[in-house]
C-alpha positions as CSV (number, residue, x, y, z in Angstrom):
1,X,-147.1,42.7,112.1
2,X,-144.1,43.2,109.7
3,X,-142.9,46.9,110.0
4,X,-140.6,47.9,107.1
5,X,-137.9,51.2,107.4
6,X,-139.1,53.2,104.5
7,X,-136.4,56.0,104.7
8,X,-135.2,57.4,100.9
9,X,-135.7,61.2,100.1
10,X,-137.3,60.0,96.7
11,X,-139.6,57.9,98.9
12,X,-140.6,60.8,100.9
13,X,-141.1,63.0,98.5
14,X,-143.6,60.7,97.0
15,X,-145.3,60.0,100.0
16,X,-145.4,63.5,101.1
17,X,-146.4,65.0,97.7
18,X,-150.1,65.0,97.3
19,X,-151.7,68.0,95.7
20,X,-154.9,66.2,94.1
21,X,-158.1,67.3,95.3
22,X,-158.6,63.4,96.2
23,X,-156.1,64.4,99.3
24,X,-155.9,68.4,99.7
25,X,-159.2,69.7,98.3
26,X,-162.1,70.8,100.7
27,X,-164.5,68.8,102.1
28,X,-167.9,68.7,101.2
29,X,-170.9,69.2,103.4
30,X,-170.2,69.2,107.2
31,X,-169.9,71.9,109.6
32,X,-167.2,73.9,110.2
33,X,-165.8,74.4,114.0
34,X,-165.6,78.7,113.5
35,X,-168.6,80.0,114.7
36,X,-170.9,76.7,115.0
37,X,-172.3,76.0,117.8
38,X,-173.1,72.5,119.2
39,X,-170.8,69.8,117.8
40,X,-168.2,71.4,116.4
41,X,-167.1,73.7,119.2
42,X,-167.0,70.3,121.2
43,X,-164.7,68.6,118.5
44,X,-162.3,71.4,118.6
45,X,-162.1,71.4,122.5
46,X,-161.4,67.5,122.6
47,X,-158.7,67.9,120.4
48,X,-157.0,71.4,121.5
49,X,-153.8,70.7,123.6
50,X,-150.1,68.5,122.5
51,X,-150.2,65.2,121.1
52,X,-147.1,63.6,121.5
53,X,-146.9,61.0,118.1
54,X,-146.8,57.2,119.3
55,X,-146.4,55.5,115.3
56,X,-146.9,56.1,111.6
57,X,-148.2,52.8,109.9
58,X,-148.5,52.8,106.0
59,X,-150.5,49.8,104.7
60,X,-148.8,49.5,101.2
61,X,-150.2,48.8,98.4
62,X,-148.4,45.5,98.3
63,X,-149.5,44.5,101.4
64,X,-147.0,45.2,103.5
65,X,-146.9,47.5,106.8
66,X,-144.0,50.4,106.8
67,X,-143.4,53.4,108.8
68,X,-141.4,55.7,106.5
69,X,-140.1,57.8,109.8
70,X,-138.4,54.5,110.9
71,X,-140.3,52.3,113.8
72,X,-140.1,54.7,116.5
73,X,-140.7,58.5,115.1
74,X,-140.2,61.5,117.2
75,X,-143.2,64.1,116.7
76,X,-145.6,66.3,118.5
77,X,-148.7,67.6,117.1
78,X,-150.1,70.9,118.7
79,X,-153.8,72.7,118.3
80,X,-154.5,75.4,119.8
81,X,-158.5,76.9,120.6
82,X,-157.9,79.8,117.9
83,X,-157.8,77.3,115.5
84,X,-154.2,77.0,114.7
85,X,-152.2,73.9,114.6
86,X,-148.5,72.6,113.7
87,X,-146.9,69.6,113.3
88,X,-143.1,67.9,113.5
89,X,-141.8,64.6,112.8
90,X,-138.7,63.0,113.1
91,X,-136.8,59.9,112.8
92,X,-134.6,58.5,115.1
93,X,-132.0,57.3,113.2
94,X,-131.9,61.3,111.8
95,X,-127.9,62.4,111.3
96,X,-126.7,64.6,113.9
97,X,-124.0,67.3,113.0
98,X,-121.1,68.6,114.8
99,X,-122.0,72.2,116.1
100,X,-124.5,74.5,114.8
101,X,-125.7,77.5,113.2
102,X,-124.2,79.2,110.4
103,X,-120.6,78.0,110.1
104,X,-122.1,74.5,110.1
105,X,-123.6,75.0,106.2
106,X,-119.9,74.5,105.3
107,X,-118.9,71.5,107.6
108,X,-121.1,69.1,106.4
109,X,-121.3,67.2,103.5
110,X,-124.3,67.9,100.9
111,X,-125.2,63.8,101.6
112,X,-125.8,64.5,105.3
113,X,-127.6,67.5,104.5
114,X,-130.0,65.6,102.6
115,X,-130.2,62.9,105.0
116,X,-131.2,65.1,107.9
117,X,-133.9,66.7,106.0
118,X,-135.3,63.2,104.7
119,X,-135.5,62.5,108.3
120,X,-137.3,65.4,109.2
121,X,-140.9,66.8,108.2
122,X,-143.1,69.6,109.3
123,X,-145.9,72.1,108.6
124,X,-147.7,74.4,110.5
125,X,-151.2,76.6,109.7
126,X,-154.7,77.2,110.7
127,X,-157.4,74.0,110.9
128,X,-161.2,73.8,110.6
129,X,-163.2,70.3,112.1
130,X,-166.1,68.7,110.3
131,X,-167.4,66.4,113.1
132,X,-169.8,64.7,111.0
133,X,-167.5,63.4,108.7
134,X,-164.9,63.3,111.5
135,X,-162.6,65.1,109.2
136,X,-159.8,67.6,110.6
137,X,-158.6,70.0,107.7
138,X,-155.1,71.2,107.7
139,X,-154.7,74.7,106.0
140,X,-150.9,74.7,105.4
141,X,-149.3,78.5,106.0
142,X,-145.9,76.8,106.1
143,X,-144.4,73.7,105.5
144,X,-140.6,72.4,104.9
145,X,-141.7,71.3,101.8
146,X,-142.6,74.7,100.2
147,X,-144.8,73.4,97.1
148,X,-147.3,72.5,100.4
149,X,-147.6,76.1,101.3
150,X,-151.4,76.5,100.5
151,X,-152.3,73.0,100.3
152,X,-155.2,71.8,102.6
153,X,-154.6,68.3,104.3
154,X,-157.6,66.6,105.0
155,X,-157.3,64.0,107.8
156,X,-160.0,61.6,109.1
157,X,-159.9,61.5,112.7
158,X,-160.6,59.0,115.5
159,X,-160.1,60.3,118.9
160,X,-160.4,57.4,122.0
161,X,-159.2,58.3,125.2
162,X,-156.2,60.0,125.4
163,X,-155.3,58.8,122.0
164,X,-156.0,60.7,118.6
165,X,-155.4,58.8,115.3
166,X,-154.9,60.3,112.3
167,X,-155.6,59.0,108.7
168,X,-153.8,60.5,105.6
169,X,-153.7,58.8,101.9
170,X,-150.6,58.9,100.3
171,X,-149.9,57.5,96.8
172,X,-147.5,55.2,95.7
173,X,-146.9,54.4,92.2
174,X,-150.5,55.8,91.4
175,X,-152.0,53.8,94.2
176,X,-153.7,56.0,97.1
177,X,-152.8,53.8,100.5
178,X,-154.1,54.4,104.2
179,X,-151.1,55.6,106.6
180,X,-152.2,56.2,110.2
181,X,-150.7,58.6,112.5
182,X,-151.1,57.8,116.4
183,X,-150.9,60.3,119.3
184,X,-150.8,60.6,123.0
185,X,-152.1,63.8,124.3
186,X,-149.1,65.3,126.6
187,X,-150.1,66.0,130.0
């Protein structure tokens, strides 16, 4: 399998915008995990706890494979049994700066700035579970990105084992494309 670095801040924002209903909007029919018994309580246990991410594998429109954190992204992916969840990803070739804290915002260059937020994405809020469907909805409270701040991200879910897969649908020049997101639960 061909794995290409797909790394540009114009390229993430692409990949991360995705405000269509196709992507964000609710689901229909299923069951929701607050307050249903049976299924749904079950789906939310097997997934409550730290997934540590393992890859991120776009399959382009084109054809080709890509990761756009790089081949081997940093991340962790937490739910918690209230029904809140947050998630960070990094890549590894993100810039490190000298120092930190305040008197950094005047050390480094606006380039590195960029690149350090290009290499870095998360969001936090509260999630429901549709087990029939096997889809995991993402209510966004927070997000770097703040146009996502009351988005919902729906994800279809696989879980096998100790490892949870994730599916998202980015677009690409007006092409919707599969990109799965692999975790390890953390012991």
């Amino acid at each position: 399998m061909r794995v290409a670095r797909v790394l540009t801040l114009g390229g993430l924002v692409g990949a991360l915008a995705c405000a269509r209903p196709a992507c964000d909007g609710a689901p229909s029919g299923g069951r929701t995990a607050t307050g249903t018994p049976g299924s749904s309580k079950d789906a939310r246990a097997a997934i409550v706890g730290a997934w540590r991410l393992v890859s991120i594998i776009d399959s382009l429109p084109d054809g080709r494979t890509a990761s756009w954190m790089g081949e081997h992204p940093q991340g962790i992916l937490v739910y918690d049994a209230a029904g809140y969840m947050s998630a960070q990803l990094m890549a590894p070739a993100r810039p490190r700066f000298p120092g930190h804290g305040p008197p950094l915002r005047d050390a480094v260059s606006d380039s590195a700035v960029r690149a350090a937020f290009a290499g870095y994405y998360a969001y936090f809020g509260r999630y429901e579970i549709f087990p029939d469907s096997q889809l995991v909805v993402h209510h966004v409270q927070g997000s770097l990105w703040p146009a996502e701040v009351g988005l919902r991200r729906r994800r279809v879910y696989r879980l096998a084992g100790n490892r949870l897969s994730l599916r998202a649908l980015p677009e690409r020049d007006g092409v919707r494309y599969p990109r799965w997101l692999t975790w390890e639960r953390v012991p």
